[in-house]
PDB file of N, CA, C and O in Angstrom:
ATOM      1  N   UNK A   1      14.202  -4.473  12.272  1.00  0.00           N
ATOM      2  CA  UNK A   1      14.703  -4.185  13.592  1.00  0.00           C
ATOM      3  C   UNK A   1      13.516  -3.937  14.515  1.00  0.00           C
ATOM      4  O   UNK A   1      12.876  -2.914  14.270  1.00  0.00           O
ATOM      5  N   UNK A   2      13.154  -4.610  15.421  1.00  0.00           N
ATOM      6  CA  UNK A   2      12.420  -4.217  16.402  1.00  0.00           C
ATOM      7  C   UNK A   2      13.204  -3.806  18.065  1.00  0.00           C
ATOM      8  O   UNK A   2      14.037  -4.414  18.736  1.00  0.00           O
ATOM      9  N   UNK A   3      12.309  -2.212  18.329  1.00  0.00           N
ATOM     10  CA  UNK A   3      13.027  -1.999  19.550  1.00  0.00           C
ATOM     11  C   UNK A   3      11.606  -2.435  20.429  1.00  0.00           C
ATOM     12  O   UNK A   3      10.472  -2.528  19.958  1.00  0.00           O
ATOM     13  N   UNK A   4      12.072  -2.697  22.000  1.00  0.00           N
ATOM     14  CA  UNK A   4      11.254  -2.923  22.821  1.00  0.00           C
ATOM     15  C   UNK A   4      11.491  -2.484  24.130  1.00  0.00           C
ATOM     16  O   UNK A   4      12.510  -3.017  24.567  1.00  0.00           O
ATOM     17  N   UNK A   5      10.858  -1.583  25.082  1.00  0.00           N
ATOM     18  CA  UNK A   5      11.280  -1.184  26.423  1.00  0.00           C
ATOM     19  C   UNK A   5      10.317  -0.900  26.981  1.00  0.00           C
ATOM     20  O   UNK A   5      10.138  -1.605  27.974  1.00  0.00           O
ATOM     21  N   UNK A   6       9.533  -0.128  26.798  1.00  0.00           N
ATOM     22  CA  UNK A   6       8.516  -0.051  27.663  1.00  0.00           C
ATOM     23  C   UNK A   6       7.572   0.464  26.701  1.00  0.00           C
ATOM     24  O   UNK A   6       7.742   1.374  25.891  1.00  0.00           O
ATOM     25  N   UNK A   7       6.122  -0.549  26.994  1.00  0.00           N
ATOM     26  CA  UNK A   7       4.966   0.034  26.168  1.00  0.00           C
ATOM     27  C   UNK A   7       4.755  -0.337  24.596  1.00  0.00           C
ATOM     28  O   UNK A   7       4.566  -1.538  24.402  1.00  0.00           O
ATOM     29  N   UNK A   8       4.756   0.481  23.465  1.00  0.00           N
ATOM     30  CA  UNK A   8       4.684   0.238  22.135  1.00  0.00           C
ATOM     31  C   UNK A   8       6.070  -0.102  22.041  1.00  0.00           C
ATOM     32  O   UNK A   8       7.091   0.096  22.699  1.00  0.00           O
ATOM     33  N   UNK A   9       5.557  -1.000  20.417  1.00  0.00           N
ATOM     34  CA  UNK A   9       6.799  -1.663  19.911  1.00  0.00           C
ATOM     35  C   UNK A   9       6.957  -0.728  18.256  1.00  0.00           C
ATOM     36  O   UNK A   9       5.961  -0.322  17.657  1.00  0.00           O
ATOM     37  N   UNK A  10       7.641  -0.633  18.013  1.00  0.00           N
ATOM     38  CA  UNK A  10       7.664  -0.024  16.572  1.00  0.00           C
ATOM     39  C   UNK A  10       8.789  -0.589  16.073  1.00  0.00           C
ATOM     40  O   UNK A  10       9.805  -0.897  16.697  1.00  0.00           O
ATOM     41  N   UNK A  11       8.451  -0.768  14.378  1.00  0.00           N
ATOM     42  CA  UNK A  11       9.113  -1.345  13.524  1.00  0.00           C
ATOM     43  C   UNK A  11       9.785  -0.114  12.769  1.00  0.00           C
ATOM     44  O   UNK A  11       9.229   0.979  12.659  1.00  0.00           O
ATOM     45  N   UNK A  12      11.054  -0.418  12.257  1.00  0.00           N
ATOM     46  CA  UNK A  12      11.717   0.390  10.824  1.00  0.00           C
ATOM     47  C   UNK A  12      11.643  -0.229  10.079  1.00  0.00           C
ATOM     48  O   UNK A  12      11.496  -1.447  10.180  1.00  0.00           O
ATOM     49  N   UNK A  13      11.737   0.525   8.888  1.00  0.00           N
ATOM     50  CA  UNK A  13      11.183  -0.200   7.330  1.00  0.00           C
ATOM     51  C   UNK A  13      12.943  -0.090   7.039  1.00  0.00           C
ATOM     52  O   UNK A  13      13.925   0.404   7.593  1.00  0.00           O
ATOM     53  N   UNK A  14      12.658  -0.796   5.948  1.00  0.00           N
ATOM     54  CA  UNK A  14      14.445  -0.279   5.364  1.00  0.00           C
ATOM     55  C   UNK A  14      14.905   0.724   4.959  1.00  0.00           C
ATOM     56  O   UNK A  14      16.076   1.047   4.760  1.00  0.00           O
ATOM     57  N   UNK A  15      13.414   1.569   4.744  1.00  0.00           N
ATOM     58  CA  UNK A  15      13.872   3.060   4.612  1.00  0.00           C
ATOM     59  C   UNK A  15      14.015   4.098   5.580  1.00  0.00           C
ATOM     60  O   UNK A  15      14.093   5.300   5.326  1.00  0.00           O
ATOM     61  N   UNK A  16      14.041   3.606   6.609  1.00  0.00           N
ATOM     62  CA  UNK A  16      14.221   4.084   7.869  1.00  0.00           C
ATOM     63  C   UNK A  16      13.384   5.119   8.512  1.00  0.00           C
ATOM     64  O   UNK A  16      13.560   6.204   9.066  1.00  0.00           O
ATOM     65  N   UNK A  17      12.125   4.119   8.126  1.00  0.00           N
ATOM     66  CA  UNK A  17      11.205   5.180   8.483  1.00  0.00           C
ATOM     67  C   UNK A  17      10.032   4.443   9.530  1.00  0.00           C
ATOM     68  O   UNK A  17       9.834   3.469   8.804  1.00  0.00           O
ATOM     69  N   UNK A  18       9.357   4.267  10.400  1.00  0.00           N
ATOM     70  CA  UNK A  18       8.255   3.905  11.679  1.00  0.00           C
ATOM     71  C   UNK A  18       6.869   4.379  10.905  1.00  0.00           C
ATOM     72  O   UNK A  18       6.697   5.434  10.294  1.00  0.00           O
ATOM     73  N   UNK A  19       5.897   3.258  11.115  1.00  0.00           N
ATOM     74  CA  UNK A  19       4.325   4.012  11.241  1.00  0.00           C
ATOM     75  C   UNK A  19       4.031   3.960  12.552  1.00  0.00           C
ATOM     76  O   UNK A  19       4.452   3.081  13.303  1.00  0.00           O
ATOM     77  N   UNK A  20       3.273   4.928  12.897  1.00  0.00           N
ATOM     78  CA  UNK A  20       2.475   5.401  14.144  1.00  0.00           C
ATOM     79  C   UNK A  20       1.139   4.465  13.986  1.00  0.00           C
ATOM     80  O   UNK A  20       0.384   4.175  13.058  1.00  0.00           O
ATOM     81  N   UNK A  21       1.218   4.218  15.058  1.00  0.00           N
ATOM     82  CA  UNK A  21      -0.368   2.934  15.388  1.00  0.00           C
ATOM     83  C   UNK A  21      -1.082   3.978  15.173  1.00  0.00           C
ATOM     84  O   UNK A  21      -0.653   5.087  15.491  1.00  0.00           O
ATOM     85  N   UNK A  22      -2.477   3.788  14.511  1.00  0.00           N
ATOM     86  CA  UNK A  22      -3.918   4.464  14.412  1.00  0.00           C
ATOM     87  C   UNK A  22      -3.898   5.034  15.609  1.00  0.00           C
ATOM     88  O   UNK A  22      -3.647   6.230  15.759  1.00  0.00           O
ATOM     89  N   UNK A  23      -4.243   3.978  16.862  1.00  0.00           N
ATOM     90  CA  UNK A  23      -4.870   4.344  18.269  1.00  0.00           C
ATOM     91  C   UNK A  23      -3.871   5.187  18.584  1.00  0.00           C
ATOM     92  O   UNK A  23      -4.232   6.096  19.332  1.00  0.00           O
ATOM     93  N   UNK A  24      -2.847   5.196  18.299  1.00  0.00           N
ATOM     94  CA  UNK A  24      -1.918   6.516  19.293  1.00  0.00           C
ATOM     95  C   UNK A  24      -2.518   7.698  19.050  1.00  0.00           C
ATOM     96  O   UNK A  24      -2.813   8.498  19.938  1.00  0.00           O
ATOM     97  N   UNK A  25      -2.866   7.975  17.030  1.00  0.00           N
ATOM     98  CA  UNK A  25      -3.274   9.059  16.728  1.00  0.00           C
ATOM     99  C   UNK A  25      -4.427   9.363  16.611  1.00  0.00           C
ATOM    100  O   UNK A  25      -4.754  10.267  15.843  1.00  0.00           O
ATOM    101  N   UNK A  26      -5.407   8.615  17.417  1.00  0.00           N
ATOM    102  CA  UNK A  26      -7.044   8.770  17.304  1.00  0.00           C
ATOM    103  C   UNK A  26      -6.804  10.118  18.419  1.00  0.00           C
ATOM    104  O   UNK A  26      -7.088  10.896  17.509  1.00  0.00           O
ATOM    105  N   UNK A  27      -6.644  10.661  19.101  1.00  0.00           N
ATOM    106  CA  UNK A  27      -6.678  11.598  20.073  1.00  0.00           C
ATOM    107  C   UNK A  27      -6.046  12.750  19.371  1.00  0.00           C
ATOM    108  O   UNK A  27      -6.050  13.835  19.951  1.00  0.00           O
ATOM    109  N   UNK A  28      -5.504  12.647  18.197  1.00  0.00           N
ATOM    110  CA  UNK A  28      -4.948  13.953  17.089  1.00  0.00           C
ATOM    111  C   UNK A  28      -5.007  14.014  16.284  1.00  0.00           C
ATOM    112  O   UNK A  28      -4.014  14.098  15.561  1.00  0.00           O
ATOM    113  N   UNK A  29      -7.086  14.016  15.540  1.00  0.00           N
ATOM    114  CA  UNK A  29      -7.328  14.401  14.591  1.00  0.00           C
ATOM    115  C   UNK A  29      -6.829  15.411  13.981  1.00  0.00           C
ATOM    116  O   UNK A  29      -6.447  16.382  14.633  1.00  0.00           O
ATOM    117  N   UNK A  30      -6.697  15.362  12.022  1.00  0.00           N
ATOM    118  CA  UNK A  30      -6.535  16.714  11.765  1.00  0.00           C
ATOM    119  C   UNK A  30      -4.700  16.921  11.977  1.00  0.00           C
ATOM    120  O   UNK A  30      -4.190  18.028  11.800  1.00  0.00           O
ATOM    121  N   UNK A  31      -4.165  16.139  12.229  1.00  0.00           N
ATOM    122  CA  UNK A  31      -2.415  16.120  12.671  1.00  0.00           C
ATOM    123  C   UNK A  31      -1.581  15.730  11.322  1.00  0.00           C
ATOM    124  O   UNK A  31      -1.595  14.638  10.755  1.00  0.00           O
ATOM    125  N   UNK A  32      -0.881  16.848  10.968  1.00  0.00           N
ATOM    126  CA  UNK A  32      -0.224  16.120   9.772  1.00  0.00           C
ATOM    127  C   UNK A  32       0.891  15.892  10.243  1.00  0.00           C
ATOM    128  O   UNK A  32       1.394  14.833   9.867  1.00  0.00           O
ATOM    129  N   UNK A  33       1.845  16.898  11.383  1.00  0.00           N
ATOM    130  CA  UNK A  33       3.034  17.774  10.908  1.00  0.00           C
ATOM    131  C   UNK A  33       3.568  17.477  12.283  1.00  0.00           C
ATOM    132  O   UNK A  33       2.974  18.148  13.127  1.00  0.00           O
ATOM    133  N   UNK A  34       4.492  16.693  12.781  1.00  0.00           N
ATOM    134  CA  UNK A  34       5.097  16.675  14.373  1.00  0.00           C
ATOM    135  C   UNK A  34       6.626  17.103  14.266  1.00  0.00           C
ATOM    136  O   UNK A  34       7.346  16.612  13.397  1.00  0.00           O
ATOM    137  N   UNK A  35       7.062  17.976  15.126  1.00  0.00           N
ATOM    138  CA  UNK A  35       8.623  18.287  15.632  1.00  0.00           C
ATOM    139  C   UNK A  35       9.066  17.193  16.232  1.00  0.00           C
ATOM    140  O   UNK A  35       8.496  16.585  17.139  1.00  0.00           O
ATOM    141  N   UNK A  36      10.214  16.902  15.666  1.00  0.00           N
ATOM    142  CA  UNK A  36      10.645  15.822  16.029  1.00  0.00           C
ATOM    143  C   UNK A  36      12.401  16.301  16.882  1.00  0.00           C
ATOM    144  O   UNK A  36      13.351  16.864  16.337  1.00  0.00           O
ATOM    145  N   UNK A  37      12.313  15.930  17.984  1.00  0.00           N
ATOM    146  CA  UNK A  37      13.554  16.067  18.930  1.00  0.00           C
ATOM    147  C   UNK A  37      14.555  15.013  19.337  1.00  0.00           C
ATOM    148  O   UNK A  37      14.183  13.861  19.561  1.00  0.00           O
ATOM    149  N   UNK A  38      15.227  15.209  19.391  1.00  0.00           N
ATOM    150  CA  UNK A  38      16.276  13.889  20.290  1.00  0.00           C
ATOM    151  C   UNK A  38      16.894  14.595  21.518  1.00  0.00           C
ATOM    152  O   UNK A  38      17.440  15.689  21.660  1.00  0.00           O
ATOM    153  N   UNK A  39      16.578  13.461  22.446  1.00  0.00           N
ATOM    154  CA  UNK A  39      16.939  14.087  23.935  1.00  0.00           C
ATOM    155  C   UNK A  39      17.084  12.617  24.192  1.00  0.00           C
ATOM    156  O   UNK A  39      16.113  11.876  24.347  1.00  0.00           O
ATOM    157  N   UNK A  40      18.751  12.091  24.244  1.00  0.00           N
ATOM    158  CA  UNK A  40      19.665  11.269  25.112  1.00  0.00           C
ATOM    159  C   UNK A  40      19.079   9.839  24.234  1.00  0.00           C
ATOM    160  O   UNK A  40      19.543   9.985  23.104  1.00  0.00           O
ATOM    161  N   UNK A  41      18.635   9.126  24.252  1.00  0.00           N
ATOM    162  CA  UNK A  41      17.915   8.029  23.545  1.00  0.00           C
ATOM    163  C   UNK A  41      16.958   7.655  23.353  1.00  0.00           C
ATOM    164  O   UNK A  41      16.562   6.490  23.309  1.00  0.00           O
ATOM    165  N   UNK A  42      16.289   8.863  23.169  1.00  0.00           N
ATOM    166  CA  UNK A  42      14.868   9.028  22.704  1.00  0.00           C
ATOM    167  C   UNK A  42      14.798  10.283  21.530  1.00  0.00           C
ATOM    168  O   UNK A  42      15.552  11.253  21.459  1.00  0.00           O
ATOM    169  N   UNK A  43      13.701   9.958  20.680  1.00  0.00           N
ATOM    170  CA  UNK A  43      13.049  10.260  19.824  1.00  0.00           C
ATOM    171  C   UNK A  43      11.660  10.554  20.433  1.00  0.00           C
ATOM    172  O   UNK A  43      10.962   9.629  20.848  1.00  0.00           O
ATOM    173  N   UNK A  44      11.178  12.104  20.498  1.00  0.00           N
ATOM    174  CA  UNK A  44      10.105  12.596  21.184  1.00  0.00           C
ATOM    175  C   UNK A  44       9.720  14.124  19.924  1.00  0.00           C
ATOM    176  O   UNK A  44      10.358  15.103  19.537  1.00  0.00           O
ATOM    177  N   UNK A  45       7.914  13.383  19.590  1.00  0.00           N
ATOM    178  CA  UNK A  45       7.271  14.019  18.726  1.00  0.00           C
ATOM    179  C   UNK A  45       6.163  14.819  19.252  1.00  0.00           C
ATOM    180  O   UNK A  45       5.110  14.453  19.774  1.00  0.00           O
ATOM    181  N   UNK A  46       6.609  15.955  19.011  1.00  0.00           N
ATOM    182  CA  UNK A  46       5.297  17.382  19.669  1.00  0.00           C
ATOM    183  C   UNK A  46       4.878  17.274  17.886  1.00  0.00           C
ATOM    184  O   UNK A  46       5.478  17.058  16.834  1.00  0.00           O
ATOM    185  N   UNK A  47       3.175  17.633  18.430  1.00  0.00           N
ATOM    186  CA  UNK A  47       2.182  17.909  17.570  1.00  0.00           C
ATOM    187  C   UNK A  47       2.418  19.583  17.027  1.00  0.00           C
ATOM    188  O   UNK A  47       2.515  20.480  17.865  1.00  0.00           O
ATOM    189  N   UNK A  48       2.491  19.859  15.592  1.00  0.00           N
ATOM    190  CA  UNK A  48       2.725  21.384  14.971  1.00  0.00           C
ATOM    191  C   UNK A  48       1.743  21.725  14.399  1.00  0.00           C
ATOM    192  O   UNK A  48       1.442  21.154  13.351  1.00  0.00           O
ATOM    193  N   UNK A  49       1.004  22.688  14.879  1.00  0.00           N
ATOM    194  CA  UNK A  49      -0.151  23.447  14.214  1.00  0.00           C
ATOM    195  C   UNK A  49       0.705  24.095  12.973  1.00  0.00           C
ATOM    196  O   UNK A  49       1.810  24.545  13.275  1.00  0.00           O
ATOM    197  N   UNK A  50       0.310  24.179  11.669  1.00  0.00           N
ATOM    198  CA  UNK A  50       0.351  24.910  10.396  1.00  0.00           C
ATOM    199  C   UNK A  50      -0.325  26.093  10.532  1.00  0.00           C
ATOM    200  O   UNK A  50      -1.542  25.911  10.551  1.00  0.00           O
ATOM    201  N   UNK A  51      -0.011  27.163  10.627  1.00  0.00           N
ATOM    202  CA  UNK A  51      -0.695  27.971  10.144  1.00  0.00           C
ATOM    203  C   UNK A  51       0.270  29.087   9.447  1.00  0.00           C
ATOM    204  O   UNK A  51       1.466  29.337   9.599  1.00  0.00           O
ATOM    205  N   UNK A  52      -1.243  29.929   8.215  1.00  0.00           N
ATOM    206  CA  UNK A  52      -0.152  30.841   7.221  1.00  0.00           C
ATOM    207  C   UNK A  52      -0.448  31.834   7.657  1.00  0.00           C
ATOM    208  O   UNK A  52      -1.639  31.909   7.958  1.00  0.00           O
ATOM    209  N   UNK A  53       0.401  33.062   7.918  1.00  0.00           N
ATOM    210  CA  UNK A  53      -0.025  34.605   8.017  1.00  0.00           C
ATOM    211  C   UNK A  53      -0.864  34.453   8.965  1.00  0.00           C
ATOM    212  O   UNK A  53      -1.947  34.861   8.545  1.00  0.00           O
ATOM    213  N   UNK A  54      -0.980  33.997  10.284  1.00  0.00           N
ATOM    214  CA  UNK A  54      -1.829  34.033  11.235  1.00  0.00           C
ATOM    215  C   UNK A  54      -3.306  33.537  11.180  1.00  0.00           C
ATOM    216  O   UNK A  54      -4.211  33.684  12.001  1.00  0.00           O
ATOM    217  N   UNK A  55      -3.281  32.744   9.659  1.00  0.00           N
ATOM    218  CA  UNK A  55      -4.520  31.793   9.680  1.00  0.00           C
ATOM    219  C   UNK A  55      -4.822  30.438   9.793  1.00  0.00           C
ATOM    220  O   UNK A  55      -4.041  29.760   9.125  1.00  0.00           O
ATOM    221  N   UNK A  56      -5.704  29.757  10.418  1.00  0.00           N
ATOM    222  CA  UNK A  56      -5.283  28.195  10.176  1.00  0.00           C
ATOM    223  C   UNK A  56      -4.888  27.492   8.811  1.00  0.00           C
ATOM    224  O   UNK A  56      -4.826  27.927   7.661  1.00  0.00           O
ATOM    225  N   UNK A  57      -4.696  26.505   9.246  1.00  0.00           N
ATOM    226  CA  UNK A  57      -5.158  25.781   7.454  1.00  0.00           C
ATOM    227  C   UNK A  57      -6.103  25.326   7.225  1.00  0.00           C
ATOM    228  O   UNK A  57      -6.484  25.172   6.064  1.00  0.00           O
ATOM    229  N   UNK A  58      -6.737  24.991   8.194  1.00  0.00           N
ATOM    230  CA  UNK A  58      -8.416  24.762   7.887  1.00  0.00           C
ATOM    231  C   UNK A  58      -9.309  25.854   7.210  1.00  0.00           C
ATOM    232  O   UNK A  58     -10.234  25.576   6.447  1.00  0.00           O
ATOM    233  N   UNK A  59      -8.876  27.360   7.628  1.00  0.00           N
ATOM    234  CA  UNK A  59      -8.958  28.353   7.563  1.00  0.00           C
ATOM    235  C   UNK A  59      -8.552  28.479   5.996  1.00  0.00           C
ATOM    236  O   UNK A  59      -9.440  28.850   5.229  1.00  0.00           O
ATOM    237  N   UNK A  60      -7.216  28.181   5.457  1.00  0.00           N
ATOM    238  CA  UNK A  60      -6.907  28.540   4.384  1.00  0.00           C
ATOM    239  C   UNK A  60      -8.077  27.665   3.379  1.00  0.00           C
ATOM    240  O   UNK A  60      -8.815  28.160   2.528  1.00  0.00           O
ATOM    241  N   UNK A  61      -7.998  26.563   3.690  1.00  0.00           N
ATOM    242  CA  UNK A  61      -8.828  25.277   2.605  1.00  0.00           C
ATOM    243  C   UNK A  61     -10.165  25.184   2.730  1.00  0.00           C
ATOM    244  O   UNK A  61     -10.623  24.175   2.193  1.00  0.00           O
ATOM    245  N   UNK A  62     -11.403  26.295   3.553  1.00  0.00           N
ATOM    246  CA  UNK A  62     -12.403  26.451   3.600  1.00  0.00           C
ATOM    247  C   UNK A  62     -12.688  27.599   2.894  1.00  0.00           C
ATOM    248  O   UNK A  62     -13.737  27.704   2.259  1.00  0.00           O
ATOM    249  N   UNK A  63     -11.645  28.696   2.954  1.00  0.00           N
ATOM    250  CA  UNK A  63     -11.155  29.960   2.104  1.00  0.00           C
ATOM    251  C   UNK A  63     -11.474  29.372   0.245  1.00  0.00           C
ATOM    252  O   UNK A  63     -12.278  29.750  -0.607  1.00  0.00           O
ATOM    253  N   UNK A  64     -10.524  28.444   0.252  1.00  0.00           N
ATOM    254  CA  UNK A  64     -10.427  28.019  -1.473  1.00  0.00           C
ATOM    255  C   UNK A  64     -11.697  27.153  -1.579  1.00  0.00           C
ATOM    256  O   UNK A  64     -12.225  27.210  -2.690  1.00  0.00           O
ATOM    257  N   UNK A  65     -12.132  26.588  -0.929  1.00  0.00           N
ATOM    258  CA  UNK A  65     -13.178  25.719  -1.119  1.00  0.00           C
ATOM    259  C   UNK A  65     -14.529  26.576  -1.577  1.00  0.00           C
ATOM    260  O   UNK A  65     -15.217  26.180  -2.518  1.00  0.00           O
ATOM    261  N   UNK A  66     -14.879  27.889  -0.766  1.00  0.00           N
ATOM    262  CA  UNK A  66     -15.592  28.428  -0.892  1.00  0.00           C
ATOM    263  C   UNK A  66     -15.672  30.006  -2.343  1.00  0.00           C
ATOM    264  O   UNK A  66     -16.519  30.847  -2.647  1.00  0.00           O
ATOM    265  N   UNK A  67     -14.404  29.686  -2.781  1.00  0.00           N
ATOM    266  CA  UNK A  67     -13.891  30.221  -4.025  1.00  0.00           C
ATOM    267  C   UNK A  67     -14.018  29.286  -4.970  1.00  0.00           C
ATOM    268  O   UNK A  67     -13.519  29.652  -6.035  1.00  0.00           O
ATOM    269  N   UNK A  68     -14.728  27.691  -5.004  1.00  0.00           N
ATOM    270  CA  UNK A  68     -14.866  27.253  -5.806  1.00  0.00           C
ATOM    271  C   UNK A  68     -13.619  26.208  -6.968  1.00  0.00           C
ATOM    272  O   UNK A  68     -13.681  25.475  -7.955  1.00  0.00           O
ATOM    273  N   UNK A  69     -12.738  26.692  -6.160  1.00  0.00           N
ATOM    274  CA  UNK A  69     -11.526  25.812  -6.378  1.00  0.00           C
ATOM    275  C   UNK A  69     -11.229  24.596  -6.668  1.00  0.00           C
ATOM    276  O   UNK A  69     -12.179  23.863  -6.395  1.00  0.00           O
ATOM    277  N   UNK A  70     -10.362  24.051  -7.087  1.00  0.00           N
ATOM    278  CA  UNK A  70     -10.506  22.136  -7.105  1.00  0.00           C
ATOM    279  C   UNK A  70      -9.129  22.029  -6.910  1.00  0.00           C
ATOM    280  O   UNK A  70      -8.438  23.039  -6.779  1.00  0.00           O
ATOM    281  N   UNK A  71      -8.685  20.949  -6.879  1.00  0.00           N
ATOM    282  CA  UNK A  71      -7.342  20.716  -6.666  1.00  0.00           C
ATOM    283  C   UNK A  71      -6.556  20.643  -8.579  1.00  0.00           C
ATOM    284  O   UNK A  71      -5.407  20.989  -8.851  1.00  0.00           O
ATOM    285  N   UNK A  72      -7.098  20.362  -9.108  1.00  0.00           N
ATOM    286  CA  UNK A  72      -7.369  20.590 -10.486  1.00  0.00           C
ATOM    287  C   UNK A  72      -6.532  22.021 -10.956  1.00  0.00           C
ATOM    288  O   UNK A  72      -5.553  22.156 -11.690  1.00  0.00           O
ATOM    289  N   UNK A  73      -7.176  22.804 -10.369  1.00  0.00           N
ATOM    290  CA  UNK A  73      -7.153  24.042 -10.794  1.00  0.00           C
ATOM    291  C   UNK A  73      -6.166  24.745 -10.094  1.00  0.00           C
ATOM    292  O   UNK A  73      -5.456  25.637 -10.560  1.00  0.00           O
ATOM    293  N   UNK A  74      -6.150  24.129  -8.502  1.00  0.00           N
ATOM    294  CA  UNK A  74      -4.586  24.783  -7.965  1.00  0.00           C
ATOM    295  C   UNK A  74      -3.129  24.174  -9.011  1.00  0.00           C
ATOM    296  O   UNK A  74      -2.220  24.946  -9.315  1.00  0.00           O
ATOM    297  N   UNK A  75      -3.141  22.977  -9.365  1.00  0.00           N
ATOM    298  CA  UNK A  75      -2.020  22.499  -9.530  1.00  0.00           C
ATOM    299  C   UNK A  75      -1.774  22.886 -10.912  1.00  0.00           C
ATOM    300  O   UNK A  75      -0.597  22.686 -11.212  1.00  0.00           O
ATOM    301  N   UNK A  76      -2.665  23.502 -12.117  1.00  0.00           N
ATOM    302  CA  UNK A  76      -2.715  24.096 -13.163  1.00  0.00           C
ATOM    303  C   UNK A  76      -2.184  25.503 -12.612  1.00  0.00           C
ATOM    304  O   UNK A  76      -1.381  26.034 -13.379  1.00  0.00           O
ATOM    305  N   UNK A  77      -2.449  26.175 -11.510  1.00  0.00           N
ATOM    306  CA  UNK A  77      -2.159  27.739 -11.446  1.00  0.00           C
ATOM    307  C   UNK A  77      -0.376  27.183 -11.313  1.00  0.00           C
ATOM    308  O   UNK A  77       0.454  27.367 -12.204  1.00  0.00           O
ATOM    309  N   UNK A  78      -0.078  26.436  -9.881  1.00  0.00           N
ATOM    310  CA  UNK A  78       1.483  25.926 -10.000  1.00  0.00           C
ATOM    311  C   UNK A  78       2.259  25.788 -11.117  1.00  0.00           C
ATOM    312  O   UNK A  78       3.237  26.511 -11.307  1.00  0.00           O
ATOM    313  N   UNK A  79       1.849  24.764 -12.021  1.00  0.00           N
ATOM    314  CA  UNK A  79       2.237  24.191 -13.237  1.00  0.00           C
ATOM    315  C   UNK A  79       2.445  25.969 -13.892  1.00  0.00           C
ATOM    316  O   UNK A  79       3.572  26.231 -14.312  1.00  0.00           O
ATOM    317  N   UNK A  80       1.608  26.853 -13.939  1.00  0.00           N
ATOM    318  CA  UNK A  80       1.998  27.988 -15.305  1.00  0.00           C
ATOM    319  C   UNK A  80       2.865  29.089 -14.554  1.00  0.00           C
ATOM    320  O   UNK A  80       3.588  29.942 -15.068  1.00  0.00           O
ATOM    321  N   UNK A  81       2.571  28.820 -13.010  1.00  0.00           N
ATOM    322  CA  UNK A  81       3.473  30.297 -12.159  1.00  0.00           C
ATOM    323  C   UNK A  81       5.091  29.128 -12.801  1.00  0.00           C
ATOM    324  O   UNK A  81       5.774  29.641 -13.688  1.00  0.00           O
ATOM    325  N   UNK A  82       5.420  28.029 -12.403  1.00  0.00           N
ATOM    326  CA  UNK A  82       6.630  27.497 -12.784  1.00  0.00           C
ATOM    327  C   UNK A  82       7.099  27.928 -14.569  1.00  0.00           C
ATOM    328  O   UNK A  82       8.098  28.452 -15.061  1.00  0.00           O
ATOM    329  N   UNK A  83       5.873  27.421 -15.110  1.00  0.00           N
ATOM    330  CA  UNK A  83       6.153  27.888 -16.211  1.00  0.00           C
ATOM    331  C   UNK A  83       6.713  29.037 -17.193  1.00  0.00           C
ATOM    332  O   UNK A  83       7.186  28.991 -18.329  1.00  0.00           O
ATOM    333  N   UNK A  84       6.369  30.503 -15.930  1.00  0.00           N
ATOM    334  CA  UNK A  84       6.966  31.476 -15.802  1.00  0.00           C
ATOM    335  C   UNK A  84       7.787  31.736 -15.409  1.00  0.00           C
ATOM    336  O   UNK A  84       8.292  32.735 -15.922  1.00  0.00           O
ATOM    337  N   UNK A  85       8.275  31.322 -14.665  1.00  0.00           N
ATOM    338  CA  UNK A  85       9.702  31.594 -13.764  1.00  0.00           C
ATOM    339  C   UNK A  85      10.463  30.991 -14.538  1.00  0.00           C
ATOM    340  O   UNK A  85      11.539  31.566 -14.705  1.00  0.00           O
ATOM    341  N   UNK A  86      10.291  29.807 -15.222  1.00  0.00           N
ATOM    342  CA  UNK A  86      11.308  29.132 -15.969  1.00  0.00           C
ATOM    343  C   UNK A  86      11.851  30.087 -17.228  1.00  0.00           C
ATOM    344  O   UNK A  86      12.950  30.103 -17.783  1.00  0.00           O
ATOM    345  N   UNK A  87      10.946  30.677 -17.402  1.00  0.00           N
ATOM    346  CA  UNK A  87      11.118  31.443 -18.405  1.00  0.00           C
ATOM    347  C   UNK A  87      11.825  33.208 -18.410  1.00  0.00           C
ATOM    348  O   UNK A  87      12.103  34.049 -19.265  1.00  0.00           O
ATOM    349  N   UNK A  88      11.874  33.110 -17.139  1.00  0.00           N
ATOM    350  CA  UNK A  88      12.697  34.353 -16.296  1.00  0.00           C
ATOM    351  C   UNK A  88      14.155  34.563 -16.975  1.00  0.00           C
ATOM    352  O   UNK A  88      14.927  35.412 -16.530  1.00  0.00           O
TER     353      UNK A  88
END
């Protein structure tokens, strides 16, 4: 399905999902996370800062980085906290 009206064109996949052109998002490095609204026949995406407990996330992942961390080792702590709870 292609829509067209003014400006960019965007495609749906069959899973009903759009990619965002690069160049739209060169001006929002660092962007994972957009609110997504509907107002009348539009689809309109504000940019969402993450942050935990009043810290960034850059903040959080320079935090673990500098604790020596790996991603390794977070997903081993996940894997045994589940492992516990399962066992609740």
């Amino acid at each position: 399905m292609i829509c067209q009206d003014q400006g960019e064109s965007l495609h749906k996949n069959l899973k009903n999902q759009i990619t965002l052109p690069k160049r739209l998002l060169k001006g929002f490095p660092e962007t994972d996370c957009f609110d997504i609204k509907i107002r009348g026949d539009e689809i309109i995406l504000k940019l969402v800062k993450i942050t935990i407990n009043g810290s960034t996330l850059e903040g959080v992942r320079k935090k673990i980085s500098s604790l020596g961390l790996s991603e390794k080792d977070i997903e081993e702590a996940v894997r045994c906290t589940r492992k516990e709870q399962s066992r609740s």
